[in-house]
C-alpha positions as CSV (number, residue, x, y, z in Angstrom):
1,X,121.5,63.4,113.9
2,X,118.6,63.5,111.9
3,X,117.1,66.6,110.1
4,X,113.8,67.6,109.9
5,X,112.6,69.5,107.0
6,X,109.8,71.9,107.8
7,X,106.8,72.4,105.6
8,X,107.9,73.1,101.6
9,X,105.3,75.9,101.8
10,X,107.2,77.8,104.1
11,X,110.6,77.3,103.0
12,X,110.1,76.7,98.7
13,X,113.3,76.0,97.1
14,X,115.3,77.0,99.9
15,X,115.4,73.4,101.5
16,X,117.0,71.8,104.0
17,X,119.2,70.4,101.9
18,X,119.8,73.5,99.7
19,X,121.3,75.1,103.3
20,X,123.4,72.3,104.0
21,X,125.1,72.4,100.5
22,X,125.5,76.0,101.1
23,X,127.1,75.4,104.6
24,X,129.6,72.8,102.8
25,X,130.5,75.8,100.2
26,X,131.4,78.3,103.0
27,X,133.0,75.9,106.0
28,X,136.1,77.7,105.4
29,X,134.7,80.7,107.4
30,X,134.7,81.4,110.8
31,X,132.2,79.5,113.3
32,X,130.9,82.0,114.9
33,X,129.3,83.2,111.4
34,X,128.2,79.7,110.5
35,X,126.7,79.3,113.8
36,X,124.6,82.4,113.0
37,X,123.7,81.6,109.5
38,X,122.6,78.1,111.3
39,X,120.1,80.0,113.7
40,X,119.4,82.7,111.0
41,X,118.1,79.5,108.6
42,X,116.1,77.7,111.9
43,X,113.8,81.0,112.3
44,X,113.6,81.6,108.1
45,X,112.2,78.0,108.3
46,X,110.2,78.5,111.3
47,X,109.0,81.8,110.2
48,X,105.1,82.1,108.2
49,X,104.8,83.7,105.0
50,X,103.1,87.3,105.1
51,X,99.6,87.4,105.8
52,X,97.1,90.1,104.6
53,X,96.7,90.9,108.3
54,X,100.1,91.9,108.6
55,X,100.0,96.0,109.1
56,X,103.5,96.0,107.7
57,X,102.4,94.3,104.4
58,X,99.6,96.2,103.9
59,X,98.6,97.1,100.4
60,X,101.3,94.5,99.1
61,X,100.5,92.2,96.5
62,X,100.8,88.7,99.1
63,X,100.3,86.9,95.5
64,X,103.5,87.2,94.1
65,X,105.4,86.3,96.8
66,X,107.0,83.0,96.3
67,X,109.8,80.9,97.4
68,X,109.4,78.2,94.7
69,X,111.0,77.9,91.3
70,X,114.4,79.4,92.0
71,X,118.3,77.7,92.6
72,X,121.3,78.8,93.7
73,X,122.7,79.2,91.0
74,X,126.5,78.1,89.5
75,X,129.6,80.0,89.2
76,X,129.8,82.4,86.4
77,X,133.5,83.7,84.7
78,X,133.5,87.6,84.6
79,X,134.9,86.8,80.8
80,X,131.2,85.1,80.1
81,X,129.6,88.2,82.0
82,X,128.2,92.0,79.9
83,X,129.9,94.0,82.7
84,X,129.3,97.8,82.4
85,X,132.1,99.2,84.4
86,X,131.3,102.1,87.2
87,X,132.4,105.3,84.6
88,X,134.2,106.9,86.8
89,X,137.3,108.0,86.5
90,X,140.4,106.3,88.8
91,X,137.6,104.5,90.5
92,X,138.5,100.9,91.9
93,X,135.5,97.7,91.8
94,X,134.4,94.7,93.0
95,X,132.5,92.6,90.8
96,X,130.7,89.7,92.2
97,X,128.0,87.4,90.3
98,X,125.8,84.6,91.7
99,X,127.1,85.1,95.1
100,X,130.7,84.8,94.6
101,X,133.5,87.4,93.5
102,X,134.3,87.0,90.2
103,X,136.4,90.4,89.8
104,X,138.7,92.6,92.2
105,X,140.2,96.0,91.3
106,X,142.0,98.2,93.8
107,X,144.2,101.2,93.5
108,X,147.3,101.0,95.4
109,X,146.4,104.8,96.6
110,X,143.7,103.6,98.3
111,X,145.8,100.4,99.9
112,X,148.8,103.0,101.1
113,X,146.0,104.8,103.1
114,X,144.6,102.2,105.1
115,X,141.7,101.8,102.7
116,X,139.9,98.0,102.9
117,X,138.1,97.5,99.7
118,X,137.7,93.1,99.3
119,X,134.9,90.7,99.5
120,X,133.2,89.8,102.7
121,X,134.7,86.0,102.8
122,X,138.3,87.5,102.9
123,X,136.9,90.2,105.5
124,X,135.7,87.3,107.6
125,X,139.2,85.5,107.4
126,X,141.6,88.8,108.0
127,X,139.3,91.1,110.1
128,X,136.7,88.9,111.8
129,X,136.2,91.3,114.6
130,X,135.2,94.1,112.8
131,X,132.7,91.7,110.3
132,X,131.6,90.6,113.7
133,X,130.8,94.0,115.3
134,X,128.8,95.4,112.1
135,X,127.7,92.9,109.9
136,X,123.7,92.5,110.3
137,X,123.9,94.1,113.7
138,X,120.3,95.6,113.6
139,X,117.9,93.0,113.4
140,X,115.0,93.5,110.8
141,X,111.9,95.6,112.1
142,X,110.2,96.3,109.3
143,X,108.1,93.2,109.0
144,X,110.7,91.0,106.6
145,X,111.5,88.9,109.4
146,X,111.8,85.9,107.2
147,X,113.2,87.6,104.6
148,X,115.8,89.1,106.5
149,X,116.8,85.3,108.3
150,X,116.8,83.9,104.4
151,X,119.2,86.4,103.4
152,X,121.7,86.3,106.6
153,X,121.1,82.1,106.4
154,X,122.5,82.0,102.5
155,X,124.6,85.2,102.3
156,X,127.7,83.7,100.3
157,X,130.1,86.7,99.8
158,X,129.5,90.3,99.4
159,X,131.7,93.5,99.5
160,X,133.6,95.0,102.3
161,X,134.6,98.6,102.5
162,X,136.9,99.5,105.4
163,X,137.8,103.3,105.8
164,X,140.1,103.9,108.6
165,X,140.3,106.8,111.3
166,X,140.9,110.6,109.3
167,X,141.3,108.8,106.0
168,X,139.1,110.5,103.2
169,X,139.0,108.0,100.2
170,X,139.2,111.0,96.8
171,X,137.2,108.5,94.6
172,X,134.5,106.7,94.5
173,X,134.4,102.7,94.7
174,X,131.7,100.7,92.5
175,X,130.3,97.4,93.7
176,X,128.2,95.1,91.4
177,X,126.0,92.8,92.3
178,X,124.7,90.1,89.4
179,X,122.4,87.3,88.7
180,X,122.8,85.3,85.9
181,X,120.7,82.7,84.8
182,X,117.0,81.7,84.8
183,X,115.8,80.5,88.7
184,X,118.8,82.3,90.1
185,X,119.0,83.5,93.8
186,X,121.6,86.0,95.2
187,X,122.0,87.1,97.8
188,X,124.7,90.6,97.8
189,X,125.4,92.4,100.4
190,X,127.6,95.5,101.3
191,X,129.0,96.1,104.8
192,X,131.0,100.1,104.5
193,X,132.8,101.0,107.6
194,X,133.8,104.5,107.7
195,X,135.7,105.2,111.4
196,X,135.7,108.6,113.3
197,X,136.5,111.3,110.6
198,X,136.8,109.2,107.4
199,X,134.9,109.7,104.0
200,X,133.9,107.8,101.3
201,X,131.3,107.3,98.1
202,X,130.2,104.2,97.1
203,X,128.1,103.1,94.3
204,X,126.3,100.0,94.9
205,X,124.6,98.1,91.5
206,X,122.4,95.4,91.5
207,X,121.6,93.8,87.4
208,X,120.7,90.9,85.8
209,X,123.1,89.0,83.7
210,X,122.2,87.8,80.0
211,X,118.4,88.6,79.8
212,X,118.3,88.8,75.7
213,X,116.9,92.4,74.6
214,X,114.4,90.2,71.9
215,X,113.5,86.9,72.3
216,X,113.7,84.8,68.9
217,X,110.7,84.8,66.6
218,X,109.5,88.2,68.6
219,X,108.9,91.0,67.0
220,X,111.4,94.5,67.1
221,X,110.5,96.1,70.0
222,X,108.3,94.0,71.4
223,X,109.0,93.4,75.0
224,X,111.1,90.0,76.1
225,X,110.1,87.9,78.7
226,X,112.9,88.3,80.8
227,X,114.4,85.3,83.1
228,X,112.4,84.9,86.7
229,X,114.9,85.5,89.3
230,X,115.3,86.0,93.6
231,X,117.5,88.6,94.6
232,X,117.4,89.3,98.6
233,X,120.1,91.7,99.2
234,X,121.3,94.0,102.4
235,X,123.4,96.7,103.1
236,X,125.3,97.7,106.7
237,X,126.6,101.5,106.6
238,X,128.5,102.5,109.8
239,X,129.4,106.4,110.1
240,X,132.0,106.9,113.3
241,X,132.1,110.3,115.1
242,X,132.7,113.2,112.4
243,X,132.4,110.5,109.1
244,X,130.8,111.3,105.7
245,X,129.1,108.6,103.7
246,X,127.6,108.6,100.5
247,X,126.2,105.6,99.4
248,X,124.2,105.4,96.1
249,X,123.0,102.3,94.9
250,X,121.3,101.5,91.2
251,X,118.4,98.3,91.4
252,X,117.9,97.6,87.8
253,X,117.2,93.4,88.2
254,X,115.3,91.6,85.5
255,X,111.5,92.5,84.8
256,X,110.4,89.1,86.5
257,X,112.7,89.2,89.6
258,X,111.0,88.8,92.9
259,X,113.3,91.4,94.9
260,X,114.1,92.4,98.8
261,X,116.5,94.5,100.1
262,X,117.3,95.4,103.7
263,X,118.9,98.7,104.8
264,X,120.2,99.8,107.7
265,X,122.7,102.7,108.8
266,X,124.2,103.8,112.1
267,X,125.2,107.3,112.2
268,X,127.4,108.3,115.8
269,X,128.5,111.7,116.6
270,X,128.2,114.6,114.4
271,X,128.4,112.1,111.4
272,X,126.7,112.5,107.6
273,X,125.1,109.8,106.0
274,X,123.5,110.3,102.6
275,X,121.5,107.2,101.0
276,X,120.0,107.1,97.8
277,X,118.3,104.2,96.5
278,X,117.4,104.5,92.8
279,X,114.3,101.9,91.8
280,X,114.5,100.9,88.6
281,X,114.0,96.6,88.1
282,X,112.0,93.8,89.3
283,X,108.6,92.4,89.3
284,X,108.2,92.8,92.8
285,X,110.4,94.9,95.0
286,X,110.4,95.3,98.7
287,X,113.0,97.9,100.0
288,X,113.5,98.1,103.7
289,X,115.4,101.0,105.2
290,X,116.4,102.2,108.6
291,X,118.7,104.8,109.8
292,X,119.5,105.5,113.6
293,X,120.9,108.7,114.8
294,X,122.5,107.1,118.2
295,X,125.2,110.1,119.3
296,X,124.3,114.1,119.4
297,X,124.9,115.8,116.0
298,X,124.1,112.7,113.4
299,X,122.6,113.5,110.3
300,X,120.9,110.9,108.0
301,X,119.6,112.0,104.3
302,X,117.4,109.0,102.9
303,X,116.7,109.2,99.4
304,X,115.0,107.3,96.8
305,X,113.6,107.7,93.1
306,X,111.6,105.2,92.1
307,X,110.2,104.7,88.1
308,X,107.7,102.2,87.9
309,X,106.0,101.2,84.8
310,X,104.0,98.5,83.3
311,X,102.8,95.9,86.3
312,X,106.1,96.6,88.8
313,X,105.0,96.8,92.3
314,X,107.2,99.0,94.7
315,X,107.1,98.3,98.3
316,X,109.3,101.4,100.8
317,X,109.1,100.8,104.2
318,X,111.5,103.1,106.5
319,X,112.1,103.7,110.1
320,X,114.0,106.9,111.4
321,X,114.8,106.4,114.9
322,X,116.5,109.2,116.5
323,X,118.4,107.9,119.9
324,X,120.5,111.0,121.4
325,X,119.5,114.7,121.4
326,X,120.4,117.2,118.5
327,X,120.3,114.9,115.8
328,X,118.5,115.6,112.4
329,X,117.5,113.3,109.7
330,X,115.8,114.2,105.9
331,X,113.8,111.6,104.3
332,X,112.2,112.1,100.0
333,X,111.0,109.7,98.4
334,X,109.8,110.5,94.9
335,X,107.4,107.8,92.7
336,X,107.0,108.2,88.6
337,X,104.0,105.4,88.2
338,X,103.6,104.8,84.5
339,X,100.9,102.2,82.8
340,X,99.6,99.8,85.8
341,X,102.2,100.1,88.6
342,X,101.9,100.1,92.3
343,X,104.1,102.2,94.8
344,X,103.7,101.7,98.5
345,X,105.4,103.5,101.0
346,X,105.0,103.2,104.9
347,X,107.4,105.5,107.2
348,X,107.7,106.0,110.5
349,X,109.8,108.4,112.4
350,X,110.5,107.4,116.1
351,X,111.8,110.2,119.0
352,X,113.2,108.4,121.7
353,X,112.6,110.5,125.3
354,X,116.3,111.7,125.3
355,X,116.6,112.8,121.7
356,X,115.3,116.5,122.5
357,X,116.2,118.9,119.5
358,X,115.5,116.2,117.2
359,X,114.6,117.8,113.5
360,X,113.1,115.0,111.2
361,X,111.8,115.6,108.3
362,X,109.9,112.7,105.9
363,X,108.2,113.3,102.7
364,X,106.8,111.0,100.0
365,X,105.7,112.1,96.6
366,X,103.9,110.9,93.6
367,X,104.0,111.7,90.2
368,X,100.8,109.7,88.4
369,X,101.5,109.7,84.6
370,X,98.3,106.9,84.3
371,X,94.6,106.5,85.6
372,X,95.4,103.4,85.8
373,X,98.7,103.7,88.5
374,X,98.2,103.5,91.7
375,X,100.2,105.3,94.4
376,X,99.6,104.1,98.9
377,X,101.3,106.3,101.4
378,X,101.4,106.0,104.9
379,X,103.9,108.5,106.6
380,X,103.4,108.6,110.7
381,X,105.3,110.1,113.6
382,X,106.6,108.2,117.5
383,X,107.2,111.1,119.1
384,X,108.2,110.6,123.2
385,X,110.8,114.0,123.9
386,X,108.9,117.2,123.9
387,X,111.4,119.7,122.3
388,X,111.5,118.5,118.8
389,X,110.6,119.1,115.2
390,X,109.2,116.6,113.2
391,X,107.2,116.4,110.1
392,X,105.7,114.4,107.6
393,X,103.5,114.2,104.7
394,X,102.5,112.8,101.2
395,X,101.4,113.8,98.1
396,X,99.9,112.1,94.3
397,X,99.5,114.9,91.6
398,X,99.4,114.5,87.9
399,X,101.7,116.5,84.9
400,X,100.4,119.9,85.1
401,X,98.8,119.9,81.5
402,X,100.2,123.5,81.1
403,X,103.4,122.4,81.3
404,X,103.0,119.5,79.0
405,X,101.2,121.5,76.7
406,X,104.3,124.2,76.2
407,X,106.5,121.7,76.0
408,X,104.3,120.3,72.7
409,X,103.7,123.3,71.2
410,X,107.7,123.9,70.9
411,X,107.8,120.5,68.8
412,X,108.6,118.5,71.6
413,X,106.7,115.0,71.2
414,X,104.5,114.0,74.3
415,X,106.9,111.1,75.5
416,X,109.7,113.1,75.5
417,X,107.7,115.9,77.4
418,X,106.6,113.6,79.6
419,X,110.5,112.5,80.3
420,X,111.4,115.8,80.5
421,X,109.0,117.1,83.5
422,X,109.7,113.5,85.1
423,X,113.7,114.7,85.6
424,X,112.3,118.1,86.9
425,X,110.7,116.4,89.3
426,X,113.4,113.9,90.5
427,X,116.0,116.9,90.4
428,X,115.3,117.6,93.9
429,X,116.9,114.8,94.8
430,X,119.6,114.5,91.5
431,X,121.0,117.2,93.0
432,X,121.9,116.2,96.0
433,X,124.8,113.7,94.0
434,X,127.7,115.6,94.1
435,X,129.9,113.1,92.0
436,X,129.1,114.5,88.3
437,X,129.8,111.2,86.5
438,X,127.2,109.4,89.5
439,X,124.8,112.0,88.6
440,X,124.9,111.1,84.8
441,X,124.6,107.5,85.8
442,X,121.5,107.7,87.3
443,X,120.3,109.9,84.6
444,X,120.8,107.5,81.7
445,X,119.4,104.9,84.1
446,X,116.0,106.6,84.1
447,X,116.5,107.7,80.5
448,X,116.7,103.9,79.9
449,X,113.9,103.1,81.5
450,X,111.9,105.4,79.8
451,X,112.9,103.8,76.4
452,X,111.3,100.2,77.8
């Protein structure tokens, strides 16, 4: 049978040829999956590229987007590899680097209690129906159609969190998700399973492997050209009747990765859901997230932080859809834009007719610490019951110079000033981490940034 390549423009390095290599690497796995990943590739290469005409790419930078000049990429030995464990205490990981696991730690606590904590290939092996029923169940709706089909066509392996029925996992698991090497695409992806009355925590990281802090003959402090990478990532978080979910996850890729990363979270009866997505990496990022309340009594928190300096462009598109009466959800979203950076978020809240007593909540804000920054919000409401509560809104303020000013006149220099009134305005949301040591991870994550 002979295969026709479509156009390189719409498909880059992610060839024909490239998919069928891929397909060798993964005919272990069930058919069912490789049939999908086979129609997921057909509409990826059938699919356009964004247009500016698009109304869910608007104000994105279209010229950055590019699927040319990137591989997937060989394996790496976690021994090679400047892992930075999780930092919590007793707390289990799975490490995995250019789409394969390279490193597995479980604690037989969590194995007594029922607790599934392996990588996605094994998870299609040992518990194919439940991969089946979950894994990239809601299709893409927030205009990454092509995006999403790349991802599902060349997702590799990922992690798999399985929390069974009353169990309540004590500790939280870390997942790491690396590239390594210049041109390299991953793909990671996390599918967490939490049945009817369970609880868990995860910490989700996504990094770049072996980018050199200096490159040779620069100067001290000068800032390196980091490696140009393609990270398109997803995450699958399913809350049963009565489940608690916490799912925090760090995005701190190379300065010159082209990133995407598609969210989506089913909360059922009377279940809690807290996301928090801290933006911290890339060139370009595009985060998608959606969150449907589909049984009476589901809660869904959506959180982000986002600190964008120098060029870094930060695209948030969300989608609350409330299915089933009495359900709430809480959406914040809080921007730092240093030097020339560009946030955008678009979010939509959706009230099907049934969902009466819906309370949905959606706020963006901006915290402009240049002229130069810019900062595009586009909130909006679907509302089709007539018994609900919904609202939305957006805001772009400055550093109260008062503020800045006391600060200085207590000997305070103006960076650290600056850093200072930056974490009083993400607290809002740092506090919502109940997990100390999480807390103080994202905190030295931003610190970090700050000393770029």
């Amino acid at each position: 049978m002979t295969t026709i390549s479509p156009p390189p423009s719409l498909t880059g390095s992610f060839t024909a040829e490239a998919f069928a290599a891929h397909l060798e690497r993964v005919k272990h796995l069930p058919k069912w999956w490789l049939d999908r990943k086979r129609a997921a590739y057909a509409r990826f290469a059938s699919l356009p590229m964004p247009k500016r005409t698009d109304e869910g790419w608007r104000f994105s930078n279209l010229s950055g987007l590019t699927l040319d000049g990137f591989n997937l990429p060989p394996a790496v030995r976690f021994e090679q590899m400047a892992h930075r464990e999780l930092g919590v205490t007793g707390a289990g990981h799975l490490v995995l680097a250019n789409n394969r696991l390279v490193s597995r730690l479980v604690f037989d606590a969590a194995e007594k209690n029922g607790i599934i904590f392996d990588s996605l290939q094994n998870a299609l092996l040992q518990h194919g129906d439940l991969v089946k029923a979950h894994l990239l169940a809601q299709p893409s709706k927030l205009g990454s159609d092509k995006f999403a089909a790349l991802h599902e066509a060349f997702l590799e392996d990922g992690a798999f969190i399985y929390v069974p029925k009353g169990v309540e996992a004590t500790l939280p698991v870390g997942v790491f998700h690396y590239a390594s090497g210049a041109g390299a695409a991953v793909f990671p992806h996390t599918l967490v399973i939490a049945e009817d009355n369970a609880k868990i925590t995860v910490a989700d990281f996504f990094r770049s492997d072996g980018a050199p802090a200096t490159p040779p003959g620069n100067a001290v402090g000068e800032v390196a050209r980091a490696p140009a990478q393609f990270a398109c990532g997803g995450h699958d978080l399913y809350a049963g009747h009565g489940a608690k979910v916490t799912y925090i996850a760090m995005q701190d890729w190379s300065r010159e990765t082209l990133s995407f990363q598609f969210n989506a979270t089913v909360a059922r009866r009377d279940a809690r859901v807290l996301s928090l997505n801290l933006h911290a990496g890339a060139r370009q990022a595009r985060h998608e997230s959606f969150s449907q309340l589909s049984a009476p009594g589901a809660h869904s928190e959506m959180l982000a932080l986002t600190v964008a300096h120098g060029t870094q462009e930060f695209d948030q598109r969300t989608l609350q859809i409330h299915q089933a009466p009495n359900t709430s959800s809480n959406l914040l979203y809080k921007n730092a834009l240093l030097d020339q950076a560009k946030t955008i978020f678009s979010g939509l809240i959706v009230v099907d007719p049934d969902a009466q007593k819906t309370d949905a909540y959606q706020s963006n804000r901006n915290l402009m610490l240049s002229d130069e920054a810019e900062a595009n919000s586009l909130p909006g409401l679907e509302i089709q019951a007539n018994d609900v509560r919904c609202t939305h809104g957006a805001t772009s303020a400055r550093i109260d110079r008062e503020q800045e000013f006391y600060l200085e006149s207590r000997g305070i220099r103006a960076a650290q000033a600056q850093e200072l009134l930056v974490f009083g305005f993400f607290e809002e949301v740092l506090g919502k981490v109940e997990n100390s040591e999480l807390h103080d991870i994202l905190t030295d994550i931003i610190r970090e940034k700050f000393k770029q």
